[in-house]
C-alpha positions as CSV (number, residue, x, y, z in Angstrom):
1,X,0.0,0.0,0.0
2,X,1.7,3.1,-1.0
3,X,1.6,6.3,1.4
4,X,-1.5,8.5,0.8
5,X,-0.2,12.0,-0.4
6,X,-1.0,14.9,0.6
7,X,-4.5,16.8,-0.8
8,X,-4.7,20.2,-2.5
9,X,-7.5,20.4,0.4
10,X,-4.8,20.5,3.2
11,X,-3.4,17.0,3.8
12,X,-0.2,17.7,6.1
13,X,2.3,16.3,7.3
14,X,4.6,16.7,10.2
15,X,5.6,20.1,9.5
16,X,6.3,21.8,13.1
17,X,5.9,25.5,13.6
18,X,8.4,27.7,16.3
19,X,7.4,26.3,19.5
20,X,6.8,28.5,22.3
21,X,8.2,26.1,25.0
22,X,11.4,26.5,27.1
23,X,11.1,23.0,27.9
24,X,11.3,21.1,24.4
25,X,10.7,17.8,26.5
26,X,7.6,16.9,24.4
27,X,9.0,18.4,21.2
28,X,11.7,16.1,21.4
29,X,9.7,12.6,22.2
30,X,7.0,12.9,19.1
31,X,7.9,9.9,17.0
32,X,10.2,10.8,13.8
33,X,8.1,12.3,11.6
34,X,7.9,9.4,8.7
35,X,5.8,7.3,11.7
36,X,3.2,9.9,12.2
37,X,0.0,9.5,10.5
38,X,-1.2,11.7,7.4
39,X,-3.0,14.9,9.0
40,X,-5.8,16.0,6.9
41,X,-7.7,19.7,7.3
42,X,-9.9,18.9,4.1
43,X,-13.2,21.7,5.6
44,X,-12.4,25.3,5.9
45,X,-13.0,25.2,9.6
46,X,-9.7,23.2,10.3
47,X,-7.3,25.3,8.8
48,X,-5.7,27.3,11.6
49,X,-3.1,29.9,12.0
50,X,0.4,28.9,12.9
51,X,-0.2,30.3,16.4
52,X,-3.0,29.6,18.7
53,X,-3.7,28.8,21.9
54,X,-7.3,27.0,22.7
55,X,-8.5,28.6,26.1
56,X,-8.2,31.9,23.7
57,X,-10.1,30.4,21.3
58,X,-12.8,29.2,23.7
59,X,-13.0,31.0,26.7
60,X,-11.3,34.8,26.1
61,X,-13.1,35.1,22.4
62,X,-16.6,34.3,24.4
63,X,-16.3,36.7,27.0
64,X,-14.9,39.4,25.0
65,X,-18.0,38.8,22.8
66,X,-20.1,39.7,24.9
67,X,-20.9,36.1,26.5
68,X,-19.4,36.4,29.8
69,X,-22.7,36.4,31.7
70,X,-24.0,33.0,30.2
71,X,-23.8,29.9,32.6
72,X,-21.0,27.7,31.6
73,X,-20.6,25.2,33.8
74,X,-23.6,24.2,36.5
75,X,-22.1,21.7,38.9
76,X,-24.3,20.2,42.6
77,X,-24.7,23.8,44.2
78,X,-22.6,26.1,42.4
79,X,-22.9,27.3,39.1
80,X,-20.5,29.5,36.9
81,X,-20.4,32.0,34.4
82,X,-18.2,32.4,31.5
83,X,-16.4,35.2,33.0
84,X,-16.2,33.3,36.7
85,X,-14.6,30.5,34.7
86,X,-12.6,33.3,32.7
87,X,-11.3,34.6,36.3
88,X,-10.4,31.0,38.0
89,X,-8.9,29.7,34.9
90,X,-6.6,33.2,34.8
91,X,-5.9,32.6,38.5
92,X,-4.6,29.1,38.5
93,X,-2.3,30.0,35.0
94,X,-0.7,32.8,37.2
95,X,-0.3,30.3,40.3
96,X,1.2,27.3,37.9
97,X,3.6,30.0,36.3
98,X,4.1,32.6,39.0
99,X,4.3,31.2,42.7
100,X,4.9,27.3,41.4
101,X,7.5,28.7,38.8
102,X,6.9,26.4,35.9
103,X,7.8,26.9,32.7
104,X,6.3,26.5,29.4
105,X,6.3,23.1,27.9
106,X,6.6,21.7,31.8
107,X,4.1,18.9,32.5
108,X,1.1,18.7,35.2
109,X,-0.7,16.0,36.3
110,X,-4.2,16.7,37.1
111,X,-6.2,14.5,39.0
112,X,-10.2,14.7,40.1
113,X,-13.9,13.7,39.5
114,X,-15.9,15.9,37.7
115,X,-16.1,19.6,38.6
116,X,-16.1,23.1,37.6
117,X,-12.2,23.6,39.5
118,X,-11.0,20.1,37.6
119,X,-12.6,21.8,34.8
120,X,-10.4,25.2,35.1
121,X,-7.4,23.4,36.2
122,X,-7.3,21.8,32.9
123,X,-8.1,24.9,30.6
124,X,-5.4,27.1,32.6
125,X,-2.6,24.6,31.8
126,X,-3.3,25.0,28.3
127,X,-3.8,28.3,28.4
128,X,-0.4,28.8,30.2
129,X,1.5,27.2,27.3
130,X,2.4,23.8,30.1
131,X,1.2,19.9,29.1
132,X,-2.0,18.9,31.0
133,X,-1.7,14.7,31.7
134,X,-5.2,13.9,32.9
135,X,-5.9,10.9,35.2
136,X,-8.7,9.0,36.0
137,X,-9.8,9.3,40.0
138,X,-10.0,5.6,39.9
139,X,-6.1,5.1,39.7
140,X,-4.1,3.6,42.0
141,X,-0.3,4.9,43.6
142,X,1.0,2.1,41.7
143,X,-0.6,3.1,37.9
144,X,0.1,7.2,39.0
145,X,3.9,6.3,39.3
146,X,4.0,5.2,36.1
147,X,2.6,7.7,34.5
148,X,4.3,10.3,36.5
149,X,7.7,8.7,35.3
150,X,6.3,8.6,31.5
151,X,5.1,12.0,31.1
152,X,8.1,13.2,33.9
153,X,5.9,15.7,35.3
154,X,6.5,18.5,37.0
155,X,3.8,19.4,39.1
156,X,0.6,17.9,40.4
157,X,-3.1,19.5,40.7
158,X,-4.7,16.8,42.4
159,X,-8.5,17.1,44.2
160,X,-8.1,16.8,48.3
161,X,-10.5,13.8,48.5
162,X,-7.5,11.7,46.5
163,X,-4.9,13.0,48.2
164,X,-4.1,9.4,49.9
165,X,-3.4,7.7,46.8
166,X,-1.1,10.7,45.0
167,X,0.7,11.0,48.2
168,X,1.5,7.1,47.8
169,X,2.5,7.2,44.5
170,X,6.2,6.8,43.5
171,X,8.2,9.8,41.9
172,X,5.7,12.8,42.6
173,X,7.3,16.3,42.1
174,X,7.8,18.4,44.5
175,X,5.4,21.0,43.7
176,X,1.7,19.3,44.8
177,X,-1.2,21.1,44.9
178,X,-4.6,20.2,46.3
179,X,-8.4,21.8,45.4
180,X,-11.2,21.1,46.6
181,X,-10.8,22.0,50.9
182,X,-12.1,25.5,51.2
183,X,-10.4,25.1,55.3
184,X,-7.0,24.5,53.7
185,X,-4.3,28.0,53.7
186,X,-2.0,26.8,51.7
187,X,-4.4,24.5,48.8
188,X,-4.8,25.9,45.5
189,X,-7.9,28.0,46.1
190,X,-6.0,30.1,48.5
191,X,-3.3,30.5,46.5
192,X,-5.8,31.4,43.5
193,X,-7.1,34.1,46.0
194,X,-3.8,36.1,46.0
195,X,-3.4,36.2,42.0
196,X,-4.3,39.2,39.5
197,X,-8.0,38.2,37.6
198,X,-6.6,38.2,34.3
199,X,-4.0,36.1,32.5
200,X,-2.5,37.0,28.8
201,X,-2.9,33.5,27.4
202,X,0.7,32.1,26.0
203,X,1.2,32.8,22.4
204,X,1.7,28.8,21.7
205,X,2.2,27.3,18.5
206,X,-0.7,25.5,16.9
207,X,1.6,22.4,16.8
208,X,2.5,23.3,20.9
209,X,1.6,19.7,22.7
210,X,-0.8,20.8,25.5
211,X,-2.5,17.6,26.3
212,X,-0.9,13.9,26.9
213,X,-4.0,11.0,27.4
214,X,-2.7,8.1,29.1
215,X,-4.8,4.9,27.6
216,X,-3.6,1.2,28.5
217,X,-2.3,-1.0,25.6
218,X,-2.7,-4.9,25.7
219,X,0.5,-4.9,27.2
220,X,-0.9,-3.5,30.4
221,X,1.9,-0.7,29.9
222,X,0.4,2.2,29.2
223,X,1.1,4.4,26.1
224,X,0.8,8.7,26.4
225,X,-1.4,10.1,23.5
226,X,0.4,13.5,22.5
227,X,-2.1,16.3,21.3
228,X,-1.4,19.4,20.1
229,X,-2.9,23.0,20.7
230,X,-5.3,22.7,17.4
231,X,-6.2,19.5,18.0
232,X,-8.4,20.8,21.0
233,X,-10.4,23.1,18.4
234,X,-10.4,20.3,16.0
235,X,-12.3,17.8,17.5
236,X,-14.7,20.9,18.5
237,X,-15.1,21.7,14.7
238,X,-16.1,17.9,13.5
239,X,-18.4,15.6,15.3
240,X,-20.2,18.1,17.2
241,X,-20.6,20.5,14.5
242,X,-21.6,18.2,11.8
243,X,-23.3,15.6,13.3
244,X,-24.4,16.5,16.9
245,X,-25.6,19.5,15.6
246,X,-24.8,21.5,19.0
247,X,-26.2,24.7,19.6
248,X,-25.5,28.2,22.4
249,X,-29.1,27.5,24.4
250,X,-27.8,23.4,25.2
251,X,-26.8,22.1,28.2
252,X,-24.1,19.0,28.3
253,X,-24.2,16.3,30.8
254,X,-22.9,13.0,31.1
255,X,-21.0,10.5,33.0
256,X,-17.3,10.3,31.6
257,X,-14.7,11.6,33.6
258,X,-12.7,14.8,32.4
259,X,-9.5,12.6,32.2
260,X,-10.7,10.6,29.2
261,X,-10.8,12.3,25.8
262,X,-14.6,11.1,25.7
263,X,-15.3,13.3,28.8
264,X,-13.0,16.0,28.1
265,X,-14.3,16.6,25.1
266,X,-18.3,15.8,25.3
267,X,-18.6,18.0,28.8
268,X,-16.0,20.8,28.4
269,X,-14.6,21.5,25.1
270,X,-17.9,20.8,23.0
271,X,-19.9,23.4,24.9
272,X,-17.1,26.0,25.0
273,X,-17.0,26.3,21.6
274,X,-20.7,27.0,20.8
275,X,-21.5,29.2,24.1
276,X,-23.5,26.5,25.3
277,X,-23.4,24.9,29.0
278,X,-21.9,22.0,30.9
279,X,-23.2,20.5,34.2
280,X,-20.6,18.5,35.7
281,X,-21.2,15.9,38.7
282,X,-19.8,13.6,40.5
283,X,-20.4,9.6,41.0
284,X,-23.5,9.4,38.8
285,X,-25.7,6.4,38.8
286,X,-28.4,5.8,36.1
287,X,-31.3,7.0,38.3
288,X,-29.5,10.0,39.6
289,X,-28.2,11.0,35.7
290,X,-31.6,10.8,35.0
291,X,-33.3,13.0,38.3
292,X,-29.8,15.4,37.0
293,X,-31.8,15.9,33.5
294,X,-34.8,16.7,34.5
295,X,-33.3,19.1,37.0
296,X,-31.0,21.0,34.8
297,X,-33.0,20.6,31.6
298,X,-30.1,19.2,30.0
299,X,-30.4,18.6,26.0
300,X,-27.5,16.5,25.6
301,X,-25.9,13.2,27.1
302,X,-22.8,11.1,26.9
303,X,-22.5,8.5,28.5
304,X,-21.9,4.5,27.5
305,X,-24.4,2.1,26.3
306,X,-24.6,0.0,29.9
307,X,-26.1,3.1,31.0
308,X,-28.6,4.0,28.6
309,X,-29.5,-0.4,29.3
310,X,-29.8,0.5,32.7
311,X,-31.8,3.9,32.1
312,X,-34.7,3.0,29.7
313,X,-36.6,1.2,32.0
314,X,-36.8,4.0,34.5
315,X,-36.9,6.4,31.9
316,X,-40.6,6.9,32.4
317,X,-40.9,8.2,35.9
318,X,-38.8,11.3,35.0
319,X,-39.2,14.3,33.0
320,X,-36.7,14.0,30.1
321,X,-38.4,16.1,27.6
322,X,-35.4,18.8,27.5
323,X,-32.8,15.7,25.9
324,X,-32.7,15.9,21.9
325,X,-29.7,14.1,21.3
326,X,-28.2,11.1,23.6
327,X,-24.6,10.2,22.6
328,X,-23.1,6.6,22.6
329,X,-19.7,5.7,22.6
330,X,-16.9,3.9,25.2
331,X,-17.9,0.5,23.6
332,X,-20.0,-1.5,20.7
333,X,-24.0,-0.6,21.1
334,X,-25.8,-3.2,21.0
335,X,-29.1,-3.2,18.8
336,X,-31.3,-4.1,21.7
337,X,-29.6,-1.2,23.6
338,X,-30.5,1.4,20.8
339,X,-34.1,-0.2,20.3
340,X,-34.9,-0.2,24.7
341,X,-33.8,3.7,25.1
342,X,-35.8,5.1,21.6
343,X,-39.4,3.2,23.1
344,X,-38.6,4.5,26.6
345,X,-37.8,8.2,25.2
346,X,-38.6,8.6,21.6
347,X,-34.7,9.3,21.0
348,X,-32.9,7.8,18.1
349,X,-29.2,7.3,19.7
350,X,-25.9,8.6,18.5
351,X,-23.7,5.5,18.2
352,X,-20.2,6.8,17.8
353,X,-16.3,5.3,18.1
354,X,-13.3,7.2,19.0
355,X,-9.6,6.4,20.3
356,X,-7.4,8.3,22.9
357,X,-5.1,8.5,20.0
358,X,-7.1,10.6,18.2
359,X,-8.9,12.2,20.9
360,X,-12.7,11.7,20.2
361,X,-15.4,10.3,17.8
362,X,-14.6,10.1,14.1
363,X,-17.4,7.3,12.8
364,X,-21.0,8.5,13.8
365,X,-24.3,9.2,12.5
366,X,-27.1,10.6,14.1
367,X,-30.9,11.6,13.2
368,X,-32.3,10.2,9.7
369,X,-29.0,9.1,8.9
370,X,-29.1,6.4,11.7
371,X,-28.9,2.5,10.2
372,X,-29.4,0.0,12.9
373,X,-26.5,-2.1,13.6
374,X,-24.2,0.1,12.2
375,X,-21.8,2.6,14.2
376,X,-22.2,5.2,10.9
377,X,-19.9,7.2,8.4
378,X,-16.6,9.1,9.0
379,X,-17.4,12.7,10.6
380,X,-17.0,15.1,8.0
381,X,-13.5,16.0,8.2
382,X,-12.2,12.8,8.8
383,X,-11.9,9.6,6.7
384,X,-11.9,5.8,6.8
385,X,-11.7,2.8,5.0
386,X,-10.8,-1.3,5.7
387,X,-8.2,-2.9,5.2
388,X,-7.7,-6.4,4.4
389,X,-4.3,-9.0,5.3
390,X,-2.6,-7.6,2.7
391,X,-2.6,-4.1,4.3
392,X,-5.2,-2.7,1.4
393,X,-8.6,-1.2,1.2
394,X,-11.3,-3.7,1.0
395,X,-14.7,-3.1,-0.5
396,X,-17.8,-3.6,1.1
397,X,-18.7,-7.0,3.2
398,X,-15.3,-7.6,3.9
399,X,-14.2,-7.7,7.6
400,X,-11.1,-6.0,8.2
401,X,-8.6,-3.2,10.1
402,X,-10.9,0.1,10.6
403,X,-8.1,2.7,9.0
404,X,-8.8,6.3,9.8
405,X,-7.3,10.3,8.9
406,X,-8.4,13.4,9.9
407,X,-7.2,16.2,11.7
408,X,-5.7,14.4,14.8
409,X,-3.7,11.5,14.6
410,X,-1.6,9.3,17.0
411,X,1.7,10.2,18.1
412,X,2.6,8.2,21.2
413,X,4.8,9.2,23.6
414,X,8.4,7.9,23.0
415,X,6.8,4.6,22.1
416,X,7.8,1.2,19.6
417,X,4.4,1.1,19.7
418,X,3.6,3.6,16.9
419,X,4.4,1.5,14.4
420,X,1.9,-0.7,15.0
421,X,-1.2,2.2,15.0
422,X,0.3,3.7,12.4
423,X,0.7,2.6,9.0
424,X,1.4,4.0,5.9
425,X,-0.6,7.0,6.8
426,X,-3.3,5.5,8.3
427,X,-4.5,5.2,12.1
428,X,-5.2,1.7,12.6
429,X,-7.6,1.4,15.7
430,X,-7.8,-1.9,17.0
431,X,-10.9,-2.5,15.5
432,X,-12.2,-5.4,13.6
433,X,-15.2,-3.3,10.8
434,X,-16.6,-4.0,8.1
435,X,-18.4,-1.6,5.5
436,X,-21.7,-1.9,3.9
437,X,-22.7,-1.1,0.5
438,X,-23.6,2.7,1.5
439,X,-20.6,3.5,3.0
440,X,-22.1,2.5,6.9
441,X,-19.2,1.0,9.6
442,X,-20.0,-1.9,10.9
443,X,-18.3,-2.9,14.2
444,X,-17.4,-6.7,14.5
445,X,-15.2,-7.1,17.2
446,X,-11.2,-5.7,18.6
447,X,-8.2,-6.8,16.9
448,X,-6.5,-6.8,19.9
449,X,-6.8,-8.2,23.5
450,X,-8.2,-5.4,25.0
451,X,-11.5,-5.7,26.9
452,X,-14.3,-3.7,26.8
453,X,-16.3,-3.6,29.9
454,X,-19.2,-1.1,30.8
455,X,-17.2,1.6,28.5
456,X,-14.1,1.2,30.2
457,X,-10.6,-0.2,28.5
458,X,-9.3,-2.7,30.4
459,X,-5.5,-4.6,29.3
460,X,-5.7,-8.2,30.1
461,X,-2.2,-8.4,30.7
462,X,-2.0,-5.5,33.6
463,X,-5.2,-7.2,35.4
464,X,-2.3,-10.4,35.5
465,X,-0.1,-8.8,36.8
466,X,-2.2,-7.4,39.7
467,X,-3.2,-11.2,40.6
468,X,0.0,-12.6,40.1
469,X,1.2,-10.8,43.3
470,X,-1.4,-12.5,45.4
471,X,0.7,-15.0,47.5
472,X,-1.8,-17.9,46.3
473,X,-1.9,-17.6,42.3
474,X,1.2,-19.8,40.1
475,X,-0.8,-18.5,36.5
476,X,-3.1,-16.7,35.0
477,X,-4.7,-15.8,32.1
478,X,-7.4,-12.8,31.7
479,X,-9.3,-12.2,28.9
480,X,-12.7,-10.4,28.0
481,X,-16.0,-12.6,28.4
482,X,-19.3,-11.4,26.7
483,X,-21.9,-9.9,29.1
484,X,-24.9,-8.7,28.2
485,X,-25.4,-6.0,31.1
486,X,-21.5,-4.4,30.6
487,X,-20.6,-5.2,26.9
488,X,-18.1,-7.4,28.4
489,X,-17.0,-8.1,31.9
490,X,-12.9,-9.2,33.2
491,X,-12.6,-13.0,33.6
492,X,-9.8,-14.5,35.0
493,X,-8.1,-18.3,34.9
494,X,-6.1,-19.0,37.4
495,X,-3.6,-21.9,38.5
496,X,-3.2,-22.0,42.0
497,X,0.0,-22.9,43.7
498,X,0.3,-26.5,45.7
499,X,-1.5,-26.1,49.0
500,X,-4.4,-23.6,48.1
501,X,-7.5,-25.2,47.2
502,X,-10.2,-23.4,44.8
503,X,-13.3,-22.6,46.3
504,X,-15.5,-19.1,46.6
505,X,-13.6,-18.2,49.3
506,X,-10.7,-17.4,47.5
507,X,-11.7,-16.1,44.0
508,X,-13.3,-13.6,46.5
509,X,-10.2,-12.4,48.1
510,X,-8.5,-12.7,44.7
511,X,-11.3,-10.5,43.5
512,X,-10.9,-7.8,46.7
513,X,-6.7,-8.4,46.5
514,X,-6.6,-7.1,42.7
515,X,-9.2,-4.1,43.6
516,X,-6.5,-2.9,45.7
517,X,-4.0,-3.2,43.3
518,X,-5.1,-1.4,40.7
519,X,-8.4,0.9,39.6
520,X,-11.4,-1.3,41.2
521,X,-12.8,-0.9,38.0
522,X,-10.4,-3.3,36.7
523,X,-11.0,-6.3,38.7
524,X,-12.2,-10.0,37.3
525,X,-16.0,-10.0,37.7
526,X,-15.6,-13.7,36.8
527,X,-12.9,-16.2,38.8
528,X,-12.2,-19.7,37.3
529,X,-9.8,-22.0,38.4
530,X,-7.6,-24.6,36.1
531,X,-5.1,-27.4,36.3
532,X,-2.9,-25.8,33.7
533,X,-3.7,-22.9,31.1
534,X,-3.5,-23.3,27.3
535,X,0.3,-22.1,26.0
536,X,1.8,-22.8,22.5
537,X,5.0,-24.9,22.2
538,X,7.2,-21.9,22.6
539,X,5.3,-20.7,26.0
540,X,3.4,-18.1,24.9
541,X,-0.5,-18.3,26.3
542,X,-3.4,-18.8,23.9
543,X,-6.0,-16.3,25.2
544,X,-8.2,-17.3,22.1
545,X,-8.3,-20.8,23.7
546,X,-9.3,-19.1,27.4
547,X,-12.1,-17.2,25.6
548,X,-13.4,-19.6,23.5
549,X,-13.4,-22.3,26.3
550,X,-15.5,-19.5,28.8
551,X,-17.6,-18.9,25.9
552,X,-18.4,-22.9,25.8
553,X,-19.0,-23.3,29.7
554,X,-21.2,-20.6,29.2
């Protein structure tokens, strides 16, 4: 397959502009520029300026519009304007910059649920020309050491209520800051207190990394998603505007954490752009999203299909009139799924898939151009295509490697592992699709061990290595194991060592031993004990054998 060239619409390639960071750490761990994958800005609305910086673009533009009084973010209790957020966001940038003395290009972890001040945090670290590396509140010491020594950050913004966990974690910077205790003198808030309202955002290139997603490979080692400046506005300027369809009077809401791209972009960045309104909470359930829809009259949700399942039977017994557009994506929707939530509300869903790697949904369709079964077309600005064994497009009712360009584009983090999402030009995903005769994607299955459970990624391999510590466990072998309620839920096979015997007991305290290990999120829902697991003549394990074996028990 030859390399695809580049457009007369605005295919580029790795082309870097004068970088406004004193700190060229990022600069310098993008992969070569032959490994990146063709960037295409075919629609007038992706062609930006050499210089730009998002929080500008998002948050300064608005209120100098005239948009400063408009509610941007409503959170349990509090609600905030788009100049209040203006103000906090200016606040922390001088903190970061001024009293923590960082400078630009330096990285900061940011860690917390869902909130207006995780919300500012984030924007002012792009907006003061650093690197925000999001991470889920879920993550253990263990899994923030890791990233801490990947991304070598330099300072952390973490949220009070998880200070146990950071404080644990091996390798964190000096320069910690906590949010979120309004008692504390010297937290962030108090800090903010002291700091001039306005900050002049950093004249960053449009090619500037602001923004490194961590997302776990089947390897269980995770790999750091780089994303520049532009890509921000990009992913603003594609699905929402062409097939969500997002408008100044909606209101966002949903259940996806700020640290994941599907969060970050779907209840912060999305809304920005259009002057429209986020509510952000914390530790929703399906009952209390839906009470939180009918209380803030929200008009748009994201969240995964296990909770639109759980939702449509209890759908009735609260006033959701306000919703005109519900948004799928985190893992496959299943057909029943789609059918149970458009009786119970009248909605036709928004099936969508995106990748860390290129930070949110670029297959989707929405409205009349819905075809059950099918996940949709690419987003306008983005394209995709299948390709077969032999590395080349495929026509339709062929199964193959889901291939996608657009705008953003993977570029791990001084990783081998580029090579193998990126190929000649193209993203490869993961993804097992196939393509119909009109041009809909058809999701079959992953390419890949990773597992799938309740719109979470899960590594097999990192869920192994968590049970292999326990004192009682000689092998194992995790793998993904259909479920209809989650998609797919963690099952593990484990070989115990001489003198444990299986019983409930102990696939309990495996379960409990591995939930303190890593994220609880993680942990094998499913416990089966074997004599021996399936390995080929040179060692390696057969997890095909493992799932295929479940799937028979079953």
């Amino acid at each position: 397959m030859t390399r695809p060239t580049a457009s007369s619409a605005g295919a580029s390639h790795a082309s870097m502009g004068a970088s406004a960071h004193t700190d060229p750490f990022t600069r310098q761990h993008l992969p070569p520029p032959e490994q990146w994958p063709v960037l295409r800005f075919d629609l007038p609305e992706l062609r930006y300026p050499a210089r730009l910086n998002c929080v500008a673009e998002l948050l300064d533009r608005a209120v100098a519009a005239g948009a400063g009084e408009r509610i941007a973010i409503r959170s349990a209790g509090e609600q905030w304007t788009y100049a209040r957020l203006l103000e906090q966001v200016d606040r922390i940038a001088h903190v970061l910059r001024g009293q923590l003395g960082l400078e630009t290009g330096n990285r900061v972890l940011l860690r917390g649920a869902n909130t207006p001040m995780m919300a500012a945090a984030i924007l002012a670290v792009f907006k003061a020309g650093l690197v925000a590396v999001p991470t889920m509140p879920l993550l253990r010491a263990r899994e923030l050491g890791v990233i801490l020594a990947k991304a070598r950050v330099n300072a952390v913004l973490c949220a009070a209520s998880l200070r146990e966990e950071m404080e644990a974690a091996p390798g964190v910077p000096q320069r910690v800051l906590y949010f979120g205790d309004p008692a504390a003198t010297t937290g962030l808030e108090a800090r903010m207190a002291r700091q001039p309202a306005s900050y002049a955002p950093v004249d960053t290139a449009a090619d500037d990394v602001c923004l490194i997603s961590f997302t776990s490979g089947t390897t269980g080692v995770p790999k750091g998603t780089m994303h520049f400046q532009r890509d921000i506005l990009a992913i603003c300027d594609c699905f929402p505007r062409s097939v969500l369809g997002s408008r100044p009077d909606d209101v966002f809401i949903g259940t996806p954490p700020l640290a994941f791209t599907f969060g970050l972009g779907g209840l912060l960045l999305f809304p920005l752009r259009v002057g429209a309104s986020a509510v952000l909470l914390e530790k929703l359930t399906p009952e209390t999203l839906l009470a939180a829809i009918q209380q803030y009259r929200a008009t748009i949700s994201f969240t995964a299909p296990t909770f639109y399942r759980q939702m449509a039977p209890l759908a009735a017994r609260y006033d959701i009139a306000s919703l005109r557009q519900s948004v799928s994506a985190g893992e496959a929707l299943p057909l029943a799924t789609r059918d149970a939530w458009r009786q119970a509300t009248g909605l036709e869903m928004i099936d969508g898939i995106g990748a860390t790697e290129l930070l949110h949904i670029f297959i989707s369709a929405a409205g009349a151009q819905v075809r059950p079964g099918a996940t949709g077309k690419p987003v306008p600005g983005y394209r995709a295509c299948i390709l077969g064994p032999d590395g080349k497009p495929v026509g339709p009712g062929v199964i193959g490697r889901l291939a996608v360009q657009g705008p953003t584009g993977c570029r791990y983090l001084d990783d081998e592992r580029q090579r193998e999402y990126v190929v000649d030009g193209w993203n490869l995903t993961g993804d097992a699709y196939e393509m119909d005769e009109e041009g809909y994607f058809h999701y079959r299955s992953r390419t890949d061990d990773m597992i799938i459970s309740a719109g979470y990624n899960i590594a097999g391999p990192e869920v192994e290595e968590a049970l292999l510590r326990h004192p009682a466990v000689a092998e194992c072998g995790v793998v993904g194991r259909a479920d209809d309620e989650r998609g797919q839920i963690v099952e593990a096979h484990v070989v115990l060592k001489p003198g444990h015997a299986a019983c409930d007991a102990l696939a309990a305290e495996l379960q409990e031993f591995v939930k303190q290990q890593i994220a609880p999120y993680k942990y094998p829902r499913a416990v089966r004990f074997r004599a021996a697991l399936p390995r080929t003549e040179t060692g390696k394990l057969q997890r095909f054998k493992l799932r295929a074996e479940g799937e028979h028990q079953d």
